[in-house]
C-alpha positions as CSV (number, residue, x, y, z in Angstrom):
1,X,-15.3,-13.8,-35.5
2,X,-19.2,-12.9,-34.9
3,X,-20.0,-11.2,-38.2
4,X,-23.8,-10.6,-37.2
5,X,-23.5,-8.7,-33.8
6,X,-27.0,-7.4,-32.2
7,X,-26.9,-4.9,-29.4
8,X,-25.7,-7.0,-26.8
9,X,-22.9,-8.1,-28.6
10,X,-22.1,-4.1,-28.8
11,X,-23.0,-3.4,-25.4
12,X,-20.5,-5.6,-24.3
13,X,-17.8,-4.7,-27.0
14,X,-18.1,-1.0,-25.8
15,X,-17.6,-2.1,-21.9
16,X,-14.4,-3.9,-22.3
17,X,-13.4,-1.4,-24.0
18,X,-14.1,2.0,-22.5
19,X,-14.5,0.8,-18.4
20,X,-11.8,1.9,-16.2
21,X,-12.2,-1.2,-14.0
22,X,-14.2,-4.7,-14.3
23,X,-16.8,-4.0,-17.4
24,X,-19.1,-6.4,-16.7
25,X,-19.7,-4.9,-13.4
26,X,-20.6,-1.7,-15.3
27,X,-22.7,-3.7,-17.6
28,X,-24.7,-5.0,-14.6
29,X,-25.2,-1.8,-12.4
30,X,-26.4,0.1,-16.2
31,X,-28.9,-2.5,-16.5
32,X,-30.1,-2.6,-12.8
33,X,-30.6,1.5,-13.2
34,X,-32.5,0.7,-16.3
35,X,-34.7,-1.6,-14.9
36,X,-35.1,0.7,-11.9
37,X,-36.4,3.4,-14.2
38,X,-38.5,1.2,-16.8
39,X,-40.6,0.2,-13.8
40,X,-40.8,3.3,-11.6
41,X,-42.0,4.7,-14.9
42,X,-44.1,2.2,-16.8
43,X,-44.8,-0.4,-14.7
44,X,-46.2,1.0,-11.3
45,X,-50.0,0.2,-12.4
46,X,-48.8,-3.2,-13.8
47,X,-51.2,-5.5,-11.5
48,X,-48.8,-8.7,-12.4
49,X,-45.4,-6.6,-11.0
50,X,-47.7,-5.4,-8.1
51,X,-48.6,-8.9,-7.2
52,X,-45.4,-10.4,-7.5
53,X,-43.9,-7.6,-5.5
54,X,-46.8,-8.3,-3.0
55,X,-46.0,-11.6,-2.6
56,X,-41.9,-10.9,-2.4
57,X,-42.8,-8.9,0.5
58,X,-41.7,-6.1,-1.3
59,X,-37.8,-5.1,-2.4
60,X,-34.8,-6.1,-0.8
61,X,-32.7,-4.0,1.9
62,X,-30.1,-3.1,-0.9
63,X,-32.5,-2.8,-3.8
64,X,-35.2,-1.0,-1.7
65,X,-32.2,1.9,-0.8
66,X,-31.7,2.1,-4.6
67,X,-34.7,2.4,-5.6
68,X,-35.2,5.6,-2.9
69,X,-32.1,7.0,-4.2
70,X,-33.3,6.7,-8.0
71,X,-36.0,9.7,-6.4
72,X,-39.5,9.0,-8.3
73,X,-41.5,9.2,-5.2
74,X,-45.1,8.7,-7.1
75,X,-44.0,5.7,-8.5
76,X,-42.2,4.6,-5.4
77,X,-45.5,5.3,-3.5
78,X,-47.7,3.7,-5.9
79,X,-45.7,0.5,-5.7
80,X,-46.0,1.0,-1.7
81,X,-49.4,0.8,-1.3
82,X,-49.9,-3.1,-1.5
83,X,-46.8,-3.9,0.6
84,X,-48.0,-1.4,3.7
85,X,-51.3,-3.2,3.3
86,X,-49.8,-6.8,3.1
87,X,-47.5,-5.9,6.2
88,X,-50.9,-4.2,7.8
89,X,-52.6,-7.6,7.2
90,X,-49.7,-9.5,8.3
91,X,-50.1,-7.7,11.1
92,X,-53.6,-8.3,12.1
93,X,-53.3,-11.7,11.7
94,X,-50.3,-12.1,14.5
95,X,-51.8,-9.8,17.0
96,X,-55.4,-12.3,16.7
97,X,-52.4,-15.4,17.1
98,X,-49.7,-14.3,19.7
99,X,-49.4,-17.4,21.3
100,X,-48.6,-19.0,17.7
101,X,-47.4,-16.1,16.0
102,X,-44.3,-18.6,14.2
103,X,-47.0,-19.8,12.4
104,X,-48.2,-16.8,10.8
105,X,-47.1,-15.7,7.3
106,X,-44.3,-12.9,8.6
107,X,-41.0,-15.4,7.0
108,X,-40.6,-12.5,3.8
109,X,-40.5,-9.7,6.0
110,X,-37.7,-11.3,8.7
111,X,-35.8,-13.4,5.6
112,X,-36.0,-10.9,2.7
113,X,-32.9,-12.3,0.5
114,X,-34.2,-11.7,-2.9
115,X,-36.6,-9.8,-4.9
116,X,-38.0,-8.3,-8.2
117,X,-35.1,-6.4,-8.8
118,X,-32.4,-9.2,-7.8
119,X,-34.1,-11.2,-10.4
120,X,-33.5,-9.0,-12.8
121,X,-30.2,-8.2,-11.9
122,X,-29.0,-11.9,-11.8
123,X,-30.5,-12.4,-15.9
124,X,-29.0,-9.4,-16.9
125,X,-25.8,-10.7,-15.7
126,X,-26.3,-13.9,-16.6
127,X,-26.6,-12.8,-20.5
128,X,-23.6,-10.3,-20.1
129,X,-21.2,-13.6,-19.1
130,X,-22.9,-15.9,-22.1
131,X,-22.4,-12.7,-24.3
132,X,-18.7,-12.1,-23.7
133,X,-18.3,-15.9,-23.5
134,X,-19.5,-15.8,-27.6
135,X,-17.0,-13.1,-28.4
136,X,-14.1,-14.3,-26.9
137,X,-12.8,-15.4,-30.3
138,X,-13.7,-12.2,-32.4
139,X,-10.7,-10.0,-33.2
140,X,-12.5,-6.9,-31.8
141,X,-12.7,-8.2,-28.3
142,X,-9.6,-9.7,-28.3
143,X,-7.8,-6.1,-29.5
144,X,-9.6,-4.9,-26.6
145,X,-8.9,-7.3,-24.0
146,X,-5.1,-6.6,-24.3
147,X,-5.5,-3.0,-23.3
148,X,-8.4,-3.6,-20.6
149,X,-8.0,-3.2,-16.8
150,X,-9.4,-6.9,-16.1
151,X,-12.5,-8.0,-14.6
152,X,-13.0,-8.6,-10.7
153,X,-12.5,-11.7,-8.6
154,X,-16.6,-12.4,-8.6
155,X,-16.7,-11.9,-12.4
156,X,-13.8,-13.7,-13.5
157,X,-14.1,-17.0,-11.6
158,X,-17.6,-17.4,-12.8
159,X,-16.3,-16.7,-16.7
160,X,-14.0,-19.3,-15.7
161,X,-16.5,-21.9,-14.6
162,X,-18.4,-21.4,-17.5
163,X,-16.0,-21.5,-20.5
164,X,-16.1,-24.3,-22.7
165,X,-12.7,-23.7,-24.5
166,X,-9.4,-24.5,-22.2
167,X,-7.1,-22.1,-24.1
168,X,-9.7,-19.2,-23.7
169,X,-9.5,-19.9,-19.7
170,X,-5.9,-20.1,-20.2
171,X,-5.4,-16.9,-21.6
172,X,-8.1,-14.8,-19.0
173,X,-5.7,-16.3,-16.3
174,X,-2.7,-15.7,-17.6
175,X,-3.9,-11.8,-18.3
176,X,-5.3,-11.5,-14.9
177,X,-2.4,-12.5,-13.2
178,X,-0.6,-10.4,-15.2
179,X,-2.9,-7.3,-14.1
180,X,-3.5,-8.4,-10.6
181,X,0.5,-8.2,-9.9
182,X,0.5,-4.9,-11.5
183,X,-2.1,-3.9,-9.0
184,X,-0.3,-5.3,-6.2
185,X,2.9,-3.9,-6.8
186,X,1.1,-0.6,-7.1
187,X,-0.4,-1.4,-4.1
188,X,2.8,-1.5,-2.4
189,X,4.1,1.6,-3.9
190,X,1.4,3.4,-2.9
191,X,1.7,2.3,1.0
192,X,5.7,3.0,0.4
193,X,5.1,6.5,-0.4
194,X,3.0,7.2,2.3
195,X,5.9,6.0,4.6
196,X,7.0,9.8,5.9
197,X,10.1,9.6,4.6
198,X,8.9,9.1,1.0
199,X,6.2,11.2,1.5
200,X,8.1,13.9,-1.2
201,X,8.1,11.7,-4.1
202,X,5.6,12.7,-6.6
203,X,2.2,10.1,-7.0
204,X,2.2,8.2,-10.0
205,X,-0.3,5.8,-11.1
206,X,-0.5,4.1,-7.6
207,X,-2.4,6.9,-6.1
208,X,-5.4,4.9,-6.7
209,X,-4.6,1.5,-6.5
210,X,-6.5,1.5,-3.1
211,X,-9.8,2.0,-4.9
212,X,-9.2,-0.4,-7.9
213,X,-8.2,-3.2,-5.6
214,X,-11.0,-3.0,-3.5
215,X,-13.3,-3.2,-7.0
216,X,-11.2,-6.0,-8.2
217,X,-11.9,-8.1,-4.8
218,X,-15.1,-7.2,-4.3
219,X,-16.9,-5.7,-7.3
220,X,-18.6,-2.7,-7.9
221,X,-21.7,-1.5,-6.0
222,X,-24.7,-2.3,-8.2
């Protein structure tokens, strides 16, 4: 049992047991969108985020549509600035170099598999995982992990690698086998009952099993 529990140890509580599907993956996108906002808001004239973003070449693909979507165009703009004028020098320096222009300092803009907001996506996640890990022996969580829908593939086989205890990797297999045949035999049903001569019979739960096992295999979009 953790007596003391900070607000981590809530936040995580309060996923497993109010997300419809894999709760750390709603942990993770919440605090992606929060870091989104705490920089777009506070941190646009922070010359340490501007130079780190400077020298990431900027966002990722992904990360770079997100933060478009999120819709604070100051702050996006602001941010901008730098990179157009990195990619500007970049620029300058290739077209005085043609003949060599492998050799000029373009590799961020043609190979951009990280930045800022990947970092902080990967330590929130990280301390999500290490959190849930703590708890797996405190009544609460384990009241709610009888009722919960499971994690998906990506965050269960990481939980796995990282457990210390055997019987608590024991007993998030045997759950998740539990739920995954549940799904699949939903899965079935639904693709039964779209056969046209079961198309009468009345949807149960299986009407969306299409959507949950696509989450369980490959997560939720961040």
């Amino acid at each position: 049992m953790v007596k003391d529990k900070n607000i981590s140890h809530l936040h995580v509580l309060d996923a497993v047991e109010k997300s419809k599907t894999c709760p750390l993956c709603d942990l993770d996108k919440a605090s992606v969108q929060k870091h989104i906002t705490d920089m777009l808001y506070e941190s646009v004239n922070d010359r340490g985020l501007r130079k780190k973003l400077e020298k990431q070449k900027g966002f990722c693909a992904f990360h770079g549509e997100l933060i478009v979507k999120h819709g604070d165009a100051l702050g996006i703009a602001i941010l901008h600035i730098d990179q157009m004028q990195s990619l500007l020098d970049c620029l300058d320096n290739a077209g005085s170099n043609l003949p060599k222009i492998k050799n000029t300092d373009h590799a961020g803009w043609t190979e951009h598999s990280g930045c800022a907001i990947c970092e902080a996506g990967r330590a929130a996640a990280k301390r999500h995982m290490e959190v849930f890990i703590e708890l797996m022996d405190d009544d609460i969580m384990k009241n709610y992990l009888e009722k919960f829908p499971g994690f998906c593939s990506n965050h269960l086989f990481r939980i796995l690698e990282k457990l210390g205890k055997p019987d608590h990797a024991r007993y998030l297999l045997k759950l998740h086998v539990e739920r995954y045949k549940s799904l699949l035999a939903d899965l079935k049903e639904f693709c039964r009952k779209n056969d046209y001569r079961f198309r009468n019979e009345t949807s149960g739960r299986e009407s969306d099993s299409w959507q949950k096992a696509v989450q369980i295999v490959s997560g939720k979009i961040l």
